[in-house]
MARVOMI-152302 format. One record per residue (C-alpha): x, y, z. Coordinates in pm, 1 decimal, padded with zeros to 6 digits, always signed. Layout:
N
<r xx="X" yy="Y" zz="Z"/>
...
# end
This chain:
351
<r xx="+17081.6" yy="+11874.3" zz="+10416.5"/>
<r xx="+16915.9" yy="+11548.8" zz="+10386.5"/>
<r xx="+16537.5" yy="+11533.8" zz="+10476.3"/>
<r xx="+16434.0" yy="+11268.3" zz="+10732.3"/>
<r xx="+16118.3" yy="+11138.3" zz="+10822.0"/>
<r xx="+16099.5" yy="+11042.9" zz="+11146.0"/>
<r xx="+15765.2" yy="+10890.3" zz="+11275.5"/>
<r xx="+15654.0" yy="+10909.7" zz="+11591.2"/>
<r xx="+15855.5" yy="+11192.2" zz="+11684.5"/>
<r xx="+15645.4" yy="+11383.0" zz="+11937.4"/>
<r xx="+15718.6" yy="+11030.1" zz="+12140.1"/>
<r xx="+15971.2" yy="+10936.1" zz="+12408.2"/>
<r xx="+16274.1" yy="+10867.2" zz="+12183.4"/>
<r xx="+16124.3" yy="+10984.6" zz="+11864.4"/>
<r xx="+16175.5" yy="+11391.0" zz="+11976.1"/>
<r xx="+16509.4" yy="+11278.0" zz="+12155.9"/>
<r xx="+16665.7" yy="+11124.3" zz="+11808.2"/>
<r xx="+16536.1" yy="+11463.1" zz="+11639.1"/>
<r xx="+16757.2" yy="+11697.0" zz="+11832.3"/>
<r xx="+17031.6" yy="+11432.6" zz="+11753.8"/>
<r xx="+16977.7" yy="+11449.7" zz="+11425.0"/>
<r xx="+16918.8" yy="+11824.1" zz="+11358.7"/>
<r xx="+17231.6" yy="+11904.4" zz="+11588.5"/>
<r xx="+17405.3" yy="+11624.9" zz="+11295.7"/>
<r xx="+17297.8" yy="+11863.5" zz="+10997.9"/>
<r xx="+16973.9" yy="+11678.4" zz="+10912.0"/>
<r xx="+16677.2" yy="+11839.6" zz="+10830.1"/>
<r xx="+16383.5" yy="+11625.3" zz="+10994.8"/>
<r xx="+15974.9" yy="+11632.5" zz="+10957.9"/>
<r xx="+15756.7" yy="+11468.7" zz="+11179.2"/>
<r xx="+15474.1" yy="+11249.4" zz="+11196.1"/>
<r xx="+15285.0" yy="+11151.5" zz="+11473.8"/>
<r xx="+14931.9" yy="+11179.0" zz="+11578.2"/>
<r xx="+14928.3" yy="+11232.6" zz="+11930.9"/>
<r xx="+14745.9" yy="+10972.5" zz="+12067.9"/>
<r xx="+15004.2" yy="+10851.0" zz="+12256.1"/>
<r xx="+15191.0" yy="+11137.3" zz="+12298.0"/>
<r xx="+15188.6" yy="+11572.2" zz="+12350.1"/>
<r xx="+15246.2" yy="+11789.1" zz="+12068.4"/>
<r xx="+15417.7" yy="+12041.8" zz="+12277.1"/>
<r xx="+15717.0" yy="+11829.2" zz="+12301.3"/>
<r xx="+15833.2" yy="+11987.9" zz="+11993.7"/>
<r xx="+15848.3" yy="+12297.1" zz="+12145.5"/>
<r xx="+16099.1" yy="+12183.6" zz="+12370.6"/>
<r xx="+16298.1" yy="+12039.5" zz="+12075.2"/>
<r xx="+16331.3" yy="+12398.4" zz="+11930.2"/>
<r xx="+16452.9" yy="+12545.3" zz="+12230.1"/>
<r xx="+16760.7" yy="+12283.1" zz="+12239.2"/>
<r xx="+16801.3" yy="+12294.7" zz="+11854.8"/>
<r xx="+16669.0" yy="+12672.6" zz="+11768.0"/>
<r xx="+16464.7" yy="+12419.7" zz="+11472.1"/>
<r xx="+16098.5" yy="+12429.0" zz="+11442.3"/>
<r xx="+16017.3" yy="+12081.7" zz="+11343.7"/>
<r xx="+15720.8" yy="+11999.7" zz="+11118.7"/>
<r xx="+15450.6" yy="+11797.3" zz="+11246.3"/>
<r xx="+15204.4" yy="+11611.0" zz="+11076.6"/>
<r xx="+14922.5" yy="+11463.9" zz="+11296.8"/>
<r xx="+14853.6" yy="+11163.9" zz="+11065.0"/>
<r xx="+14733.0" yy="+10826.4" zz="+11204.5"/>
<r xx="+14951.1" yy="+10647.7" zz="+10959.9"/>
<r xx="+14708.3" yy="+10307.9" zz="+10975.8"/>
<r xx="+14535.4" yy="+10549.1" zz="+10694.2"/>
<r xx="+14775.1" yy="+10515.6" zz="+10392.8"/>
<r xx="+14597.7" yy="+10783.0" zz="+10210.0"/>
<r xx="+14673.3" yy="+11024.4" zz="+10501.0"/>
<r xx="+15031.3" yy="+10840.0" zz="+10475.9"/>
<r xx="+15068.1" yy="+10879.5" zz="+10141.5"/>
<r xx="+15041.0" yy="+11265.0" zz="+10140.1"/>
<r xx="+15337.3" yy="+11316.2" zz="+10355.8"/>
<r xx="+15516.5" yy="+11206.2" zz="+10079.8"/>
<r xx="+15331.8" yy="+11337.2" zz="+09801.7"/>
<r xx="+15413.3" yy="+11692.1" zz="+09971.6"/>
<r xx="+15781.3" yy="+11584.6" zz="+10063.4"/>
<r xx="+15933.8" yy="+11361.6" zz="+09734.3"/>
<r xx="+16254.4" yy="+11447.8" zz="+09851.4"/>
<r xx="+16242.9" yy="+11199.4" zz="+10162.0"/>
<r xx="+16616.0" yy="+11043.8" zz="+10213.8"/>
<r xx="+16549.0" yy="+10848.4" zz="+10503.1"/>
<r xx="+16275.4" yy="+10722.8" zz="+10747.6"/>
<r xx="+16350.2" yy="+10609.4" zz="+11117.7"/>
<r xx="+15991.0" yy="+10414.3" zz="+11234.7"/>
<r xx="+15915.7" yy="+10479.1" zz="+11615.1"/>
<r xx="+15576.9" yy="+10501.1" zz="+11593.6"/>
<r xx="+15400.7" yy="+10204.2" zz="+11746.1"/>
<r xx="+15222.5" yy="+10060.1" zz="+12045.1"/>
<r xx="+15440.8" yy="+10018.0" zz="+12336.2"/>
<r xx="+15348.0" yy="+09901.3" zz="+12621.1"/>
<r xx="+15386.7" yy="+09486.8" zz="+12721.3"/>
<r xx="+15102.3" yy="+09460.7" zz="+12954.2"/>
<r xx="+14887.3" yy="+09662.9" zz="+12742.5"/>
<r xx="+14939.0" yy="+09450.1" zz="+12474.6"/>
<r xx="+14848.6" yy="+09129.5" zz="+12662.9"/>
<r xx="+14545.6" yy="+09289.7" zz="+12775.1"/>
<r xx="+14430.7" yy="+09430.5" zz="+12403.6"/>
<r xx="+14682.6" yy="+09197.7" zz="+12147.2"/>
<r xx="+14441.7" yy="+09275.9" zz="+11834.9"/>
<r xx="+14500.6" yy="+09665.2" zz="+11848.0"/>
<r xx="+14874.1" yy="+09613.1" zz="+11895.1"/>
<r xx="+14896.3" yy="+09379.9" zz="+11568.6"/>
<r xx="+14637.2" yy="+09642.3" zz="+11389.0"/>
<r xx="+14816.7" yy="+09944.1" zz="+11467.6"/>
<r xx="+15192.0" yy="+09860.5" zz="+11497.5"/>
<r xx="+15171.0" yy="+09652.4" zz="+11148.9"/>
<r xx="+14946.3" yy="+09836.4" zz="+10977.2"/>
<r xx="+15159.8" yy="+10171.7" zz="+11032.5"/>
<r xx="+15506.1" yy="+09997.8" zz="+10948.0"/>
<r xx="+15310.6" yy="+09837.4" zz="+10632.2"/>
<r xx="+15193.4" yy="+10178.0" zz="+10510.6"/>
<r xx="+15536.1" yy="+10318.2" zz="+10568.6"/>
<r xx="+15698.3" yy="+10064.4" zz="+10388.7"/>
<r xx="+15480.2" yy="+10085.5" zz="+10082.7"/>
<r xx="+15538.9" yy="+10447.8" zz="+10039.6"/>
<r xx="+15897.9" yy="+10440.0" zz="+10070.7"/>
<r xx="+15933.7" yy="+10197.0" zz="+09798.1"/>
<r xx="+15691.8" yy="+10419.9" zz="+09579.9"/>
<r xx="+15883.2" yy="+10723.7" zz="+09659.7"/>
<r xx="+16196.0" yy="+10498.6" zz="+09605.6"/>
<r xx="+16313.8" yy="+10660.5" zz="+09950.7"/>
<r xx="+16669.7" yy="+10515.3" zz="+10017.1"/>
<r xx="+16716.1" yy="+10427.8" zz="+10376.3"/>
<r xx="+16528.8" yy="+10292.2" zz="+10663.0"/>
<r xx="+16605.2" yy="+10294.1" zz="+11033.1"/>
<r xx="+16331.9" yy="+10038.5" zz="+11238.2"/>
<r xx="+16276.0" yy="+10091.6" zz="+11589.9"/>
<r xx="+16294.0" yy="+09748.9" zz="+11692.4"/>
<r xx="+16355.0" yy="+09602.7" zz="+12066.3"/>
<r xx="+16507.8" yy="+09323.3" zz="+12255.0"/>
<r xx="+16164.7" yy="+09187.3" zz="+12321.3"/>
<r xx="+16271.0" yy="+09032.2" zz="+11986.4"/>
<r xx="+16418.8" yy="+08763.3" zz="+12194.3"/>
<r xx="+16172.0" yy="+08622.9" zz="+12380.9"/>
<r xx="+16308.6" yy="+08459.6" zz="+12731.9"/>
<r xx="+16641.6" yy="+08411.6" zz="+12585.5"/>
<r xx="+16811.4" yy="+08105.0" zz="+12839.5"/>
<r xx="+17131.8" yy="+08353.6" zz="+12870.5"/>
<r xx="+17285.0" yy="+08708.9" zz="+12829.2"/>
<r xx="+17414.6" yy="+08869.7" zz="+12718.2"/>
<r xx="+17262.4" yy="+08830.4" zz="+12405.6"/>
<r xx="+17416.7" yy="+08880.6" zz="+12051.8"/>
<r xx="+17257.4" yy="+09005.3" zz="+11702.2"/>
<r xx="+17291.2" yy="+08605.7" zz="+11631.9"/>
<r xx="+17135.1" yy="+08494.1" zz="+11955.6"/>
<r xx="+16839.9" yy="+08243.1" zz="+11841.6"/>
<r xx="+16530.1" yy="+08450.7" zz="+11851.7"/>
<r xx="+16283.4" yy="+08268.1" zz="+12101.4"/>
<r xx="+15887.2" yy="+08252.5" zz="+12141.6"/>
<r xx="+15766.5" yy="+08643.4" zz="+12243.5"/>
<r xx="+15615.4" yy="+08660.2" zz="+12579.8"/>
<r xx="+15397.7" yy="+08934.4" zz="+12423.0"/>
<r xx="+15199.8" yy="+09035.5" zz="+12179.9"/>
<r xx="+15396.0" yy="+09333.3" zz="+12181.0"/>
<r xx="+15714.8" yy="+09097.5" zz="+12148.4"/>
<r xx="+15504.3" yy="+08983.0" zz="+11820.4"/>
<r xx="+15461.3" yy="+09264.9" zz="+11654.3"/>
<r xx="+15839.8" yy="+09373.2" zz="+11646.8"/>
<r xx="+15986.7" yy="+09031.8" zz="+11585.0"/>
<r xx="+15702.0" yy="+09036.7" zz="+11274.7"/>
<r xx="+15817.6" yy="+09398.1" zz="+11188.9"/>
<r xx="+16140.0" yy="+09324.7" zz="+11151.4"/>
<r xx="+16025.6" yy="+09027.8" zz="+10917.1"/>
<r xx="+15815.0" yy="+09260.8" zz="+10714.8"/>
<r xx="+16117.5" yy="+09481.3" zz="+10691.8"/>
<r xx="+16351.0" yy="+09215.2" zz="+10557.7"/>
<r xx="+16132.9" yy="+09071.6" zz="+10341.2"/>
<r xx="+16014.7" yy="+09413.1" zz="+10206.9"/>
<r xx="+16394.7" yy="+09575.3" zz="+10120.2"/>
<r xx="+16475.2" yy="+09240.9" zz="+09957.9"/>
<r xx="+16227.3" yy="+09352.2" zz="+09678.1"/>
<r xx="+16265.0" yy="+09752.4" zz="+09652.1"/>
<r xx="+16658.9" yy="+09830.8" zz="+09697.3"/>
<r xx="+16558.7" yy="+09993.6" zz="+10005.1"/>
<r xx="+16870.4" yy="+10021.6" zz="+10232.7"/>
<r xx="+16766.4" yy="+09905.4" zz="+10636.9"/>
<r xx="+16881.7" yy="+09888.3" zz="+10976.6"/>
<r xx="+16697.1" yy="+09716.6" zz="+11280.1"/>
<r xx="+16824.4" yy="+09882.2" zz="+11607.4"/>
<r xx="+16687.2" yy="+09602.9" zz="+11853.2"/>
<r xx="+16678.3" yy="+09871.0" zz="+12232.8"/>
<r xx="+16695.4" yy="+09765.7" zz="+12577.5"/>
<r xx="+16523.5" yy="+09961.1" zz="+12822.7"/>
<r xx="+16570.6" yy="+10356.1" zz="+12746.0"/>
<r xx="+16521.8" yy="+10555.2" zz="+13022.5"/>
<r xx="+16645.1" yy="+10923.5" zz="+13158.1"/>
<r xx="+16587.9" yy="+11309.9" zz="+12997.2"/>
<r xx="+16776.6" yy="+11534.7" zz="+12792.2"/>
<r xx="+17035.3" yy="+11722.0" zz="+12981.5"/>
<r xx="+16895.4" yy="+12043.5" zz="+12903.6"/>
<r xx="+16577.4" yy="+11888.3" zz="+13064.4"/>
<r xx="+16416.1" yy="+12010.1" zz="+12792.6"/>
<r xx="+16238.1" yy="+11688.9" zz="+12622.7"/>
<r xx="+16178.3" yy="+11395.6" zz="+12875.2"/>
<r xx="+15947.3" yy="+11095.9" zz="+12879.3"/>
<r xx="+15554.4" yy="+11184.1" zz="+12966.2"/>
<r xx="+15388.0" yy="+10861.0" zz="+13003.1"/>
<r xx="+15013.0" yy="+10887.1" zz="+12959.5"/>
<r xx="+14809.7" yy="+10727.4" zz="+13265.2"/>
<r xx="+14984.3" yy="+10547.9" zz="+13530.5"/>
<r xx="+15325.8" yy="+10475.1" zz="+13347.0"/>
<r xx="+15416.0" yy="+10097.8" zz="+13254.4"/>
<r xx="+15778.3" yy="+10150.6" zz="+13285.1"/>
<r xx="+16000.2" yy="+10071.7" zz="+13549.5"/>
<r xx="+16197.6" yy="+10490.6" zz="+13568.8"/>
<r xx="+15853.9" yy="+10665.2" zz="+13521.4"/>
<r xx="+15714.9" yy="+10474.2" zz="+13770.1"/>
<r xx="+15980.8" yy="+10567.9" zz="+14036.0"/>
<r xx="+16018.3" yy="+10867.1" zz="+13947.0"/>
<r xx="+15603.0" yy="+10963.2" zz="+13983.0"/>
<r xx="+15635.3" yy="+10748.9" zz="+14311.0"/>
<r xx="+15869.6" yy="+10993.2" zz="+14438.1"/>
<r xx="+15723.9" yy="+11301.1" zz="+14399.0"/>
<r xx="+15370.3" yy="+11248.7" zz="+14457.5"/>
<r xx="+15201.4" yy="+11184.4" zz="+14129.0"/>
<r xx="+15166.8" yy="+10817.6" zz="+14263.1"/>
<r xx="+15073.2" yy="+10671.2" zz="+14631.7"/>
<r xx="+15317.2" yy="+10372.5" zz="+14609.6"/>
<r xx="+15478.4" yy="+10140.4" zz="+14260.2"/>
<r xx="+15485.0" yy="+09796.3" zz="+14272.6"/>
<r xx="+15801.1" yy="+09587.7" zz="+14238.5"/>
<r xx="+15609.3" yy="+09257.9" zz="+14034.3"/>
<r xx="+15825.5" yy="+08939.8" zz="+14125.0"/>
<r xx="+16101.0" yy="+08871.6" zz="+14413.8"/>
<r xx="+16152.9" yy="+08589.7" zz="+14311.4"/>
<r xx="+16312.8" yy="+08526.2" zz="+13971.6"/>
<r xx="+16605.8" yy="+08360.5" zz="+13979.6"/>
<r xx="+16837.4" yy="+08659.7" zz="+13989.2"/>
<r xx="+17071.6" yy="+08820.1" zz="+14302.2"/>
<r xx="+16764.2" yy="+08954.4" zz="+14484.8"/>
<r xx="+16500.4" yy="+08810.1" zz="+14316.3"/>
<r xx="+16373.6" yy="+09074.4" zz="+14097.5"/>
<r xx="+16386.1" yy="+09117.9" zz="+13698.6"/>
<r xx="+16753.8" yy="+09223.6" zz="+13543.4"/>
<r xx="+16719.9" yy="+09481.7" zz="+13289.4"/>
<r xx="+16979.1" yy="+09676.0" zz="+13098.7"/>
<r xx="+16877.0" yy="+09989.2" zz="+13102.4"/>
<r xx="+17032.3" yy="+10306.7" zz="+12821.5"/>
<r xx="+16992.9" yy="+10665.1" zz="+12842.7"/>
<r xx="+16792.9" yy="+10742.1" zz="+12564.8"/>
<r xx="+17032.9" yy="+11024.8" zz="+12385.5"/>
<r xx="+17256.8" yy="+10741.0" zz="+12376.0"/>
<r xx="+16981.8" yy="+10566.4" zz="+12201.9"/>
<r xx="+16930.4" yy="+10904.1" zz="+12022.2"/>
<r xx="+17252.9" yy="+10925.0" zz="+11854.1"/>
<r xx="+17263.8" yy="+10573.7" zz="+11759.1"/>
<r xx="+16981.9" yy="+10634.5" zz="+11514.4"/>
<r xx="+17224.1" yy="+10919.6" zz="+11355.3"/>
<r xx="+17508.9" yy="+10706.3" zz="+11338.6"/>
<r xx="+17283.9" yy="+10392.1" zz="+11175.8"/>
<r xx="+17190.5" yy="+10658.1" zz="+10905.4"/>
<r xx="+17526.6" yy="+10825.3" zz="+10854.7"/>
<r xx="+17643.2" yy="+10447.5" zz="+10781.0"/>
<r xx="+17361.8" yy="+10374.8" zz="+10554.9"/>
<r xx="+17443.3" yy="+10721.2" zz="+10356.5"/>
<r xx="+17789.3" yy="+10591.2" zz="+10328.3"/>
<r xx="+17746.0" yy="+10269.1" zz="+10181.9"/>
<r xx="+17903.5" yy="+10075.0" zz="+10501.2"/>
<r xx="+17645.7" yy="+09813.0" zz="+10514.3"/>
<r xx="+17724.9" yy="+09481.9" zz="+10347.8"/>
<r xx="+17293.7" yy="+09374.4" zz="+10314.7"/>
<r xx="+17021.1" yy="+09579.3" zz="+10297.2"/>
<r xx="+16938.3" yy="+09493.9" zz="+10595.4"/>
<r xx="+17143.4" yy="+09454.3" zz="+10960.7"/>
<r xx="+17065.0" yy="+09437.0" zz="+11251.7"/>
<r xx="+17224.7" yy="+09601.9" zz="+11575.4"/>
<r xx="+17201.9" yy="+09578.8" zz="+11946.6"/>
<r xx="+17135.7" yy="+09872.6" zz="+12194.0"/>
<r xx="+17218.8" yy="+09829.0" zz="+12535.4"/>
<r xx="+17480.9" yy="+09903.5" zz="+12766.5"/>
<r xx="+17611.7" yy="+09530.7" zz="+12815.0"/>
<r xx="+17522.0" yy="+09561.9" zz="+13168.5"/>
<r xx="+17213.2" yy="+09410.8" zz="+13372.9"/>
<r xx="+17086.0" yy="+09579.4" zz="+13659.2"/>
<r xx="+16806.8" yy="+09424.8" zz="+13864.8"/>
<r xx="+16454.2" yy="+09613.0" zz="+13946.6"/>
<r xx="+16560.1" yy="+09676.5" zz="+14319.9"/>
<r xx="+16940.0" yy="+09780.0" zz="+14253.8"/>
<r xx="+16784.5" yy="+10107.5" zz="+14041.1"/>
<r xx="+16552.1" yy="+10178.7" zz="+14293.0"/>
<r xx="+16875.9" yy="+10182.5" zz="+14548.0"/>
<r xx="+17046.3" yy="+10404.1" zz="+14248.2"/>
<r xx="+16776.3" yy="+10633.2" zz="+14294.7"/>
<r xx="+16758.3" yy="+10657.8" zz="+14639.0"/>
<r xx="+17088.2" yy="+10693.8" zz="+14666.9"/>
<r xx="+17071.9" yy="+11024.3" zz="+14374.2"/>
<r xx="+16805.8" yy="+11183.8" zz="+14539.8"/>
<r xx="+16778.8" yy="+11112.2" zz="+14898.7"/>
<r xx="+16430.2" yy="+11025.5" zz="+14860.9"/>
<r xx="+16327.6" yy="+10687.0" zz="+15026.4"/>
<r xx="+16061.6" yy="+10512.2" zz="+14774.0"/>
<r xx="+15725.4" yy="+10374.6" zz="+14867.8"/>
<r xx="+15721.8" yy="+10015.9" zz="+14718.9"/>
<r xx="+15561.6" yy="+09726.6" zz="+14770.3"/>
<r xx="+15621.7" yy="+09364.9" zz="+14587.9"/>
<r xx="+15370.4" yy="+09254.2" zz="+14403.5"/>
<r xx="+15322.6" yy="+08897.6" zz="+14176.3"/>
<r xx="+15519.8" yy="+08845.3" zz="+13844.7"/>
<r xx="+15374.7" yy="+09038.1" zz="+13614.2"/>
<r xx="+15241.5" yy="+08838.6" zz="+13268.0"/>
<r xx="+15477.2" yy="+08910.2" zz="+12975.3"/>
<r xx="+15765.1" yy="+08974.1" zz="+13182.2"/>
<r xx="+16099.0" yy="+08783.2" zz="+13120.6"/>
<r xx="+16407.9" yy="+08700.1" zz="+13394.6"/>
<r xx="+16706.8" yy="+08831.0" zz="+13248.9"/>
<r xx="+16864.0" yy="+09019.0" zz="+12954.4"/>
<r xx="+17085.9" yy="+09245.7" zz="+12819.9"/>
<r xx="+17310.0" yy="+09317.1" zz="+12569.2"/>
<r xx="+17630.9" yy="+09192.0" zz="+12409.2"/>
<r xx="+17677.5" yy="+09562.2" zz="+12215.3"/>
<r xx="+18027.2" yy="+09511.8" zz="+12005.4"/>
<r xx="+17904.7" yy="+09514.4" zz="+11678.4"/>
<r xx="+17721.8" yy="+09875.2" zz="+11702.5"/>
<r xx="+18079.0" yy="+09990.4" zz="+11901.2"/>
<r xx="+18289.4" yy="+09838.1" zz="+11628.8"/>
<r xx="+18032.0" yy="+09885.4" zz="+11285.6"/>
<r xx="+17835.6" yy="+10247.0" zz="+11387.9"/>
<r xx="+18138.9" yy="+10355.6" zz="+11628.8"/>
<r xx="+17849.3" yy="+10408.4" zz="+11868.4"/>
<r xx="+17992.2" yy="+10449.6" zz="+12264.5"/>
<r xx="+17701.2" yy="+10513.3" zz="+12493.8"/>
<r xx="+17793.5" yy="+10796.0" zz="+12707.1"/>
<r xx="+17612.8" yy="+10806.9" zz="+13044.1"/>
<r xx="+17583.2" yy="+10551.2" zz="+13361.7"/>
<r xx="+17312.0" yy="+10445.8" zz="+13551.6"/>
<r xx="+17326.2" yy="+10711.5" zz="+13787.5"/>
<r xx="+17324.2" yy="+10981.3" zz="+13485.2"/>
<r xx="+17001.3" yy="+10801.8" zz="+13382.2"/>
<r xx="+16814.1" yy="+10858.6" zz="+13743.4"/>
<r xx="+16926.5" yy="+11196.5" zz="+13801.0"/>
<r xx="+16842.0" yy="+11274.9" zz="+13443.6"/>
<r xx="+16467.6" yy="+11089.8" zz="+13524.4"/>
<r xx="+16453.3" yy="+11279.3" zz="+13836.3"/>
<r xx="+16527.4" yy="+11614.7" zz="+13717.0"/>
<r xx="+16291.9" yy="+11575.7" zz="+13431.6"/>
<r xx="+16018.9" yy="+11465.0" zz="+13652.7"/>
<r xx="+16040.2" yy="+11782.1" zz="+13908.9"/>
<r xx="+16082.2" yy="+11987.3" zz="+13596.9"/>
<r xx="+15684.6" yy="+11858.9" zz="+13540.6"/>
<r xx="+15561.6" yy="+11935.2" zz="+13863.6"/>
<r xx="+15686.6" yy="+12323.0" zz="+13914.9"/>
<r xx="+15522.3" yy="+12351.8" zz="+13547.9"/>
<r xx="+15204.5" yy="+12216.4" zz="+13671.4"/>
<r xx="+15199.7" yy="+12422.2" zz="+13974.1"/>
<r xx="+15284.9" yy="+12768.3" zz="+13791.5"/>
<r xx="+15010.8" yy="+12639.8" zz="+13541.2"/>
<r xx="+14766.6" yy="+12567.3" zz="+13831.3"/>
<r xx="+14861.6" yy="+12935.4" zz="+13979.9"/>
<r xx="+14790.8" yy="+13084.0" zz="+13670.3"/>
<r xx="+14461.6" yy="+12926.9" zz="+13628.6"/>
<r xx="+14282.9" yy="+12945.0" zz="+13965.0"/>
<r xx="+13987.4" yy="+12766.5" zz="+13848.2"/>
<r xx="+14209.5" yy="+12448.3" zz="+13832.6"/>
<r xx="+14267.1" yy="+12478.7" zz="+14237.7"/>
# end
């Protein structure tokens, strides 16, 4: 079996793209520090996979700590690169620790891949890439606009560090540029746990729902859309999952014509903020508390994706609808709350 590295992998997609991979004959380690993420979400990795999945807990903006993954694993075949600052308004508010730790990790990645003359790297890139792009869909060759983010920034200069980086060490790449991943395995195992109140659009309903959160804001009605609010194409992540084993199956192979391409992730379909929140209602029979609230800095009008070339180059076919996404969401997030409440009953001092 090959060994994979994949960082980040206690995260969101990180641990979904590990069962992937494992149930594709890969072996995988982890790294990931937990800071932005539970260590426990491994657990629920081996119970889909029957694996128990290495982590190391290494801030990787420490190349020394970096470096000793690899000094302890030489036999490294390929790296997919999740770990990194995510959140847009986060990044507005703090831009100098997205730059420090979202560069400094890929950097430090980078340089020991080339040392350890690893062969193939998978970068978690996004279609913030694009800036405000003045149509969709959008294309791998759509002209890459200004970011309205900092955390825009850092992945359209990640993806430069990457193509300037395997020009120089025979390193074999992929950029997968994502949409907006949302849902939960459909074992329910492994979902998305956002820490604090969520910045994403599917958390945020989802916590609305239940409880966890008095009311969600809707921020803009009036973009120039069919109701007014933000279009978004939106992919269940184990469709995002399995694209990261098909990008490395076609590196392995030799497919690629550069050492570095680039491929979209999306479903090719827009949906607008207030036409999920009706697919939700609709799944659940829950009416949502919302209110509308101003634009929200960093956020664009429109996009999503023109996705032939990973259908035609990766044979990638994402598998689940929009509705599969919220009742996916929804059964992750009440999955959550009966743990917390047998938790709670088994610790009374928590009541």
């Amino acid at each position: 079996m090959k060994k994979i590295l994949v960082t980040g992998g206690c995260g969101y997609i990180g641990s979904h793209t590990i069962v992937d991979l494992i149930q594709h004959g890969f072996e995988v380690i982890s790294a990931d520090d937990n800071s932005r993420s539970k260590p426990n979400i491994l657990d629920g990795v081996e119970k889909i996979t029957g694996v128990k999945v290495k982590n190391y807990t290494v801030d990787l903006c420490i190349f020394d700590d970096t470096h000793a993954i690899f000094v302890e694993n030489p036999d490294i075949d390929g790296i997919i690169h999740f770990a990194a600052y995510k959140s847009v308004g986060e990044s507005v508010e703090k831009p100098l620790m997205y730059f420090e730790n979202n560069m400094n990790s890929l950097i430090n990645i980078l340089r020991c891949a080339a040392e350890f003359k690893t062969a193939h790297f998978v970068f978690s890139s996004s279609c913030t890439v694009y800036g405000n792009p003045s149509e969709s869909p959008v294309t791998e060759n759509t002209p890459i606009q200004q970011a309205e983010s900092p955390y825009g920034y850092t992945k359209q200069m990640g993806e430069q560090i990457v193509q300037q980086t395997v020009n120089s060490n025979g390193i074999q790449s992929i950029l997968l540029r994502y949409f907006n991943p949302v849902g939960a395995h459909p074992s329910i195992q492994i979902g998305e746990i956002p820490l604090g109140r969520p910045a994403n659009l599917v958390p945020a309903i989802t916590q609305t729902a239940i409880g966890k959160l008095p009311q969600m804001n809707v921020y803009g009605n009036d973009y120039p859309t069919k109701d007014g609010s933000c279009v978004r194409d939106y992919i269940h992540v184990s469709d995002i999952a399995h694209a990261h084993t098909l990008a490395l199956n076609y590196l392995i192979a030799g497919k690629n014509t550069g050492n570095c391409e680039i491929f979209n992730l999306g479903t090719g379909k827009g949906y607008t903020v207030l036409e999920v929140i009706r697919t939700f209602e609709k799944i659940s029979s829950h009416p949502l508390n919302y209110t509308i609230s101003a634009r929200r800095p960093g956020d664009i009008t429109a996009i999503f994706a023109n996705n032939e070339k990973a259908k035609s180059l990766l044979g990638w076919q994402p598998k689940y609808n929009i509705e599969d996404m919220m009742q996916t969401a929804w059964n992750w997030e009440r999955k959550l709350q009966s743990e917390e409440i047998i938790f709670k009953t088994q610790d009374p001092s928590l009541n």
